[in-house]
C-alpha positions, -999 to +999 in steps of 0.1 A: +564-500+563+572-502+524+551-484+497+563-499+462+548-476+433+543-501+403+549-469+379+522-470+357+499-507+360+469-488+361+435-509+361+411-498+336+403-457+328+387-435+352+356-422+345+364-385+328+396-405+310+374-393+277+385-359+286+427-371+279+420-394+252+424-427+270+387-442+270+392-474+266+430-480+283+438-504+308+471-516+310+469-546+334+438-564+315+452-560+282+485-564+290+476-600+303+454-603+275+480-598+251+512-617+266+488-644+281+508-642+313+497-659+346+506-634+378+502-659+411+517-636+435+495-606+425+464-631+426+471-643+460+472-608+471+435-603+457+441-581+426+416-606+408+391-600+432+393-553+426+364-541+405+373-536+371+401-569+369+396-594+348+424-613+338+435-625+372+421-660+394+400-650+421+419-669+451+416-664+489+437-631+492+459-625+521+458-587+530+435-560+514+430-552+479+411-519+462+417-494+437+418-454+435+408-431+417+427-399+408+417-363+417+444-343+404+440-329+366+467-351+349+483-383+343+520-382+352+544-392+377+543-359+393+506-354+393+499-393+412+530-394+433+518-357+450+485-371+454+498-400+471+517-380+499+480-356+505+490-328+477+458-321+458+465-296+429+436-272+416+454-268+380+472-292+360+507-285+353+516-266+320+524-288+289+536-278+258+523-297+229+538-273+202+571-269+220+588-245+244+588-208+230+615-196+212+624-169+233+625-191+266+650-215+247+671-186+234+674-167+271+684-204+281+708-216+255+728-179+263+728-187+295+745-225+296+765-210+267+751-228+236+746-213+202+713-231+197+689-264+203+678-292+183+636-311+185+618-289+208+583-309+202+569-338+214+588-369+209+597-402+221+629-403+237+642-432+223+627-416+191+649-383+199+681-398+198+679-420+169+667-394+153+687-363+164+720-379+176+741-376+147+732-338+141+740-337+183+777-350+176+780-329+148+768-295+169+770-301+206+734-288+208+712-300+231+682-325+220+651-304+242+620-325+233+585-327+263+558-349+258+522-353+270+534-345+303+547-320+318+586-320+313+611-303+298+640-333+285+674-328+278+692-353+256+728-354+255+756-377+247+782-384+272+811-383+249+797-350+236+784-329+268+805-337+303+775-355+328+775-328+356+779-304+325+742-317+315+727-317+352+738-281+349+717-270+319+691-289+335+697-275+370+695-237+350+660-247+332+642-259+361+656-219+376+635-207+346+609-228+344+588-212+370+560-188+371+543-188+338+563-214+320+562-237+350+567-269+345+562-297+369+601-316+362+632-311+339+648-341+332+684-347+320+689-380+296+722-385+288+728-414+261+759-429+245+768-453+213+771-447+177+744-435+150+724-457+146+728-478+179+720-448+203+711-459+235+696-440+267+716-444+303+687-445+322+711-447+357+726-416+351+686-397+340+684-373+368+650-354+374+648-317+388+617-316+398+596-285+418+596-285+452+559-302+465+540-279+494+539-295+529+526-334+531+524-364+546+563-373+540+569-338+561+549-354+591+567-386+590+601-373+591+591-344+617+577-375+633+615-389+641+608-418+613+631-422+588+618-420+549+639-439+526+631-430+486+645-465+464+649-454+426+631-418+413+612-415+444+630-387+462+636-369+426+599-365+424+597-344+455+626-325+450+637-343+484+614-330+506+607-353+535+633-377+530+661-393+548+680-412+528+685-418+495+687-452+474+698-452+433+689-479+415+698-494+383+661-513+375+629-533+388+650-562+401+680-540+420+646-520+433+633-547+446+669-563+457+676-533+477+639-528+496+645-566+504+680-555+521+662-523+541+637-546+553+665-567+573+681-532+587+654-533+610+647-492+614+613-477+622+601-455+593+592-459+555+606-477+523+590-454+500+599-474+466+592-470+426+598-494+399+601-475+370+608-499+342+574-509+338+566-473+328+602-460+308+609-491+290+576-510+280+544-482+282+558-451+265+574-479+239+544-496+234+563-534+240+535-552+260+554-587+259+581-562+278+557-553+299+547-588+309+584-597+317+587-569+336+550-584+357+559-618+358+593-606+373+576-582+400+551-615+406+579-638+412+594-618+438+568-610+455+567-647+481+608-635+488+593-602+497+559-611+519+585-638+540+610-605+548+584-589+567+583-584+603+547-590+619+544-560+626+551-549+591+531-532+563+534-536+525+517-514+502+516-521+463+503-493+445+499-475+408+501-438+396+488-439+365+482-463+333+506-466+304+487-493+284+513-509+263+484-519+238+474-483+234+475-458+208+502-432+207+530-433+238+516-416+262+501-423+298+468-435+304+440-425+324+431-451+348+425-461+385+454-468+407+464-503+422+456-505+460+470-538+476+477-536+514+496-568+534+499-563+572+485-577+608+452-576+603+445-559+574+417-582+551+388-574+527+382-551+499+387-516+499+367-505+474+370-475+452+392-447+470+377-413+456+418-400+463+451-416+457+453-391+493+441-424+512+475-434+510+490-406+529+464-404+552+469-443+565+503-440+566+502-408+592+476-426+609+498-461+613+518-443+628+500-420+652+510-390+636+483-361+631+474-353+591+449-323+586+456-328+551+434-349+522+429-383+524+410-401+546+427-433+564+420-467+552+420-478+589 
C-alpha cells in the first residue's frame, strides 16, 4: 500500500475557512487557472469529477476519487498529517504571532551558549535569511523566526554554526517547548552562500517534532507490517510507528524512491510526502512553480499506476491548501484530496467529514482492529 501526501494541493476552503482568513483559497483551481496547465494523470484518476473542481476534464476515472474535510483546529502539516493517522486534537497548537517571549529565548540562548538571537517574529524563511544573514555571519546568533503555524525555526549558516551543532539547539528547544509554550515542531534550517545570494538547504532541514498519542501507524506496525516514511513523513511523528526511514532530496527523488519500494515487494505501507509543492511554491507565492511542480507529479503518475501489484493500493491525498495565488504566505484552509487506485475500488467518495477516514481504511485493509476516529472507506 502507498499513501503519497501532495503537501498542500488543497481543493477549495472548508466551510469555517472565514474563521483563519482563507475564504476564498483554493490552490488547485487557481493554480490551473493561473498557469493554464493541463493535468491528464490527475484527470484520469477522477479529480475532475470531486465536488468543488473545476479546472480538470471529467474523464472515465479508474479508482475512487473524493475529498475531506478537516476536523482539527488548524492548517499545518502537523495538524492534517495527525488527523490522517486517527489523532483528533481538541485545541489547536500554540502560535506565536508576536514572537517567542523574551524570557523563554534568554533561558534558551544560556543554555546552547549564545549571547543572544536575531528575528523572533513571523517571517518568511527565505525572507529571514536575506534579510538577517549578514548580521548572522557577523554575530553567530541564531535567526529564530515562526509563522502562522505552529513552529519554532532556526536559521543558521553552515559555515557559521557546525550542522549537528544546529540540530542541537533545536533538539534543546523542542526540551522546552512543552507545557505552556508548547509548540507542535522545531525546525532547524541551515542555509549557505554569500549576502545577498543566501540560499536554504532544504536536505539537511530537520524537524523535531512532539511525539503524536497512539494511532493507526501504532496498529500497523504492532500488526507485523512494515511502515516506511519517504521524505518529512517520519519527522512529523517524531517516529512513532515507523520502520524505516527514507530522506529525500525533492518531488521527483520522492517519487523515484516510492517507485523503487514498490519493486521490493514487502507487505506494509509506503507512507510518502512531497513537500516541494508546499516549501517552495505556496509559502512563496510562485504559482507557475507550482504548476511545474503538478505537471511533474501528473507525468509520473502512468510510471507509478504500471508498478503496482494487483493486489496493490495507491492513495493520493492533501493536508491542507497553500494557494499560491493567495494573499500573504501562509496555508490555506481547504478540503483535502482523496484519490484511491486499487482492485476494486470505483466511484465517488464524497465528502469525508475527517481526514481520520484515511487511517481507518488503512487498518481495515489490512484486518487490523482501529477503535480510534475515522470511519473506513470500505
Amino acid at each position: 500500500m502507498v499513501a503519497i501526501v501532495l503537501d498542500s494541493v488543497g481543493l477549495g476552503y472548508l466551510p469555517d475557512a472565514p474563521l483563519f482568513g482563507d475564504e476564498g483559497a483554493d490552490t488547485l483551481d487557481h493554480t490551473v487557472l493561473k498557469t493554464g496547465v493541463a493535468l491528464p494523470g490527475f484527470a484520469a484518476l477522477g479529480l475532475g469529477w470531486v465536488q468543488g473542481v473545476h479546472t480538470l476534464p471529467r474523464v472515465e476515472p479508474r479508482g475512487a476519487f473524493g475529498r475531506m474535510k478537516e476536523v482539527n483546529p488548524g492548517k499545518d502539516t502537523t495538524t492534517g498529517h495527525w488527523e490522517f493517522v486517527g489523532i483528533h486534537l481538541e485545541k489547536p497548537f500554540r502560535t506565536y504571532p508576536e514572537g517567542f517571549p523574551e524570557e523563554l529565548l534568554r533561558a534558551w540562548a544560556e543554555r546552547i551558549g549564545v549571547k543572544g538571537w536575531l528575528l523572533n517574529k513571523p517571517y518568511s524563511g527565505t525572507e529571514a535569511i536575506r534579510d538577517y544573514g549578514e548580521a548572522h555571519l557577523k554575530t553567530g546568533y541564531p535567526i529564530v523566526y515562526t509563522s502562522a503555524d505552529s513552529v519554532f525555526q532556526v536559521a543558521a549558516h553552515v559555515d557559521v554554526v557546525p550542522l549537528e551543532e544546529l540540530y542541537r539547539w533545536c533538539q534543546v528547544a523542542r526540551e522546552m517547548l512543552l507545557g505552556e509554550h508548547q509548540v507542535a515542531r522545531v525546525i532547524a534550517r541551515p542555509f549557505a552562500g554569500e549576502p545577498g545570494g543566501f540560499y536554504r538547504l532544504e536536505h539537511l532541514r530537520k524537524d523535531f517534532a512532539l511525539e503524536p498519542p497512539r494511532n493507526v501507524l501504532d496498529v500497523l506496525k504492532e500488526g507485523g507490517l512494515e511502515v516506511v516514511g519517504v521524505g518529512k513523513i517520519p519527522d512529523i511523528y517524531a517516529g512513532r510507528g515507523f520502520t524505516r526511514t527514507v530522506k529525500t532530496k525533492d518531488n521527483q527523488d520522492g517519487l523515484e524512491k516510492t517507485l523503487a519500494l514498490l519493486g521490493e515487494g514487502f507487505r506494509g505501507l509506503v507512507f510518502v510526502n512531497l513537500v516541494d509543492f508546499d516549501s517552495k511554491y505556496g509559502h512563496r507565492r510562485d504559482p507557475e512553480g507550482y504548476g511545474r511542480a503538478l505537471l511533474a507529479v501528473d507525468a509520473f503518475l502512468p510510471r507509478l499506476l504500471r508498478a503496482l501489484a494487483p493486489e496493490d493500493h495507491l492513495f493520493l491525498v492533501s493536508d491542507h491548501g497553500n494557494d499560491p495565488t493567495f494573499f500573504g504566505t501562509d496555508h490555506t484552509r481547504e478540503y483535502g484530496m482523496l484519490l484511491w487506485v486499487g482492485p476494486g475500488v470505483e466511484g465517488d467518495l464524497g465528502t469525508r467529514e475527517t481526514f481520520a477516514d484515511l487511517g481507518a481504511t488503512w487498518a481495515r485493509l489490512f484486518g487490523l482492529p482501529w477503535e480510534g476516529p475515522g470511519t473506513s472507506l470500505l
